[in-house]
C-alpha positions as CSV (number, residue, x, y, z in Angstrom):
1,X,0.0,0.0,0.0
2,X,1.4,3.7,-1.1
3,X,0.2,6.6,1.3
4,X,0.4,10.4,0.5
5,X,1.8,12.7,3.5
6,X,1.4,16.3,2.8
7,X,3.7,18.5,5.3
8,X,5.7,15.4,5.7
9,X,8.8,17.9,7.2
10,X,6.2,19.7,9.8
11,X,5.6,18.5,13.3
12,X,2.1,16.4,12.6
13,X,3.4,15.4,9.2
14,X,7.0,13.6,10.5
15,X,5.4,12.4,13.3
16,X,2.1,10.9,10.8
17,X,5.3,9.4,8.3
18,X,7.2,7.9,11.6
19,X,4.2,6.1,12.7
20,X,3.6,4.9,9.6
21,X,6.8,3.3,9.6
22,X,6.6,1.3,12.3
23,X,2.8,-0.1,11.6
24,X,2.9,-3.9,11.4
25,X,1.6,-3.7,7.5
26,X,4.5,-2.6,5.2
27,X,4.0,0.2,3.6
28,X,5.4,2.7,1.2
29,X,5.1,6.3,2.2
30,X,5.5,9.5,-0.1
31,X,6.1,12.5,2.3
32,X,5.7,16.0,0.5
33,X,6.7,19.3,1.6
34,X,7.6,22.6,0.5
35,X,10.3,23.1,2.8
36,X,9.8,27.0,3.3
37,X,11.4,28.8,5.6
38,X,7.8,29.9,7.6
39,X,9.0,27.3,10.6
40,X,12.9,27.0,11.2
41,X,14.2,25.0,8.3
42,X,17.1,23.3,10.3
43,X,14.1,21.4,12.3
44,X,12.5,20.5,8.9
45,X,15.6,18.6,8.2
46,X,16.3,17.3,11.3
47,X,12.7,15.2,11.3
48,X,13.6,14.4,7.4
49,X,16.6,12.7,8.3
50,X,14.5,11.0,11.4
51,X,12.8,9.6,8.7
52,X,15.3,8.3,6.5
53,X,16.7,6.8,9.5
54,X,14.1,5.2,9.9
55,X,12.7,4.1,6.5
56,X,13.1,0.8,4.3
57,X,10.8,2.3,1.3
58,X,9.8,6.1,2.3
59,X,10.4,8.8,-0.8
60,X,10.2,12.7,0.6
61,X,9.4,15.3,-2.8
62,X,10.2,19.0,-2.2
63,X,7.1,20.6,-3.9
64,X,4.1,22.2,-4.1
65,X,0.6,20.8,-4.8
């Protein structure tokens, strides 16, 4: 199963992705963000590279919808 975060680098988003990764079904999670600089953009990478600690199949896109 594939599952779209939006705000993946924000507080609710990183914490939605990290959950995600430790359910008992595997799962593939696409984070998306925008990474701008309204919230400390040092923090936004620090909970990306949480993440990718973290992740065996987890993608993050810089973007805009």
């Amino acid at each position: 199963m594939t599952i779209l975060v939006t705000g993946s680098a924000g507080f609710i988003g990183a914490n939605l992705v990290l959950r995600l990764l430790d359910s008992a079904e595997p799962l593939h999670v696409v984070g998306l963000d925008n990474l701008n600089s309204y919230y400390d953009p040092s923090l936004k990478e620090y909970r990306l590279d949480q993440i990718q600690q973290k992740a065996k199949s987890q993608q993050t896109i810089a973007g805009h919808l």
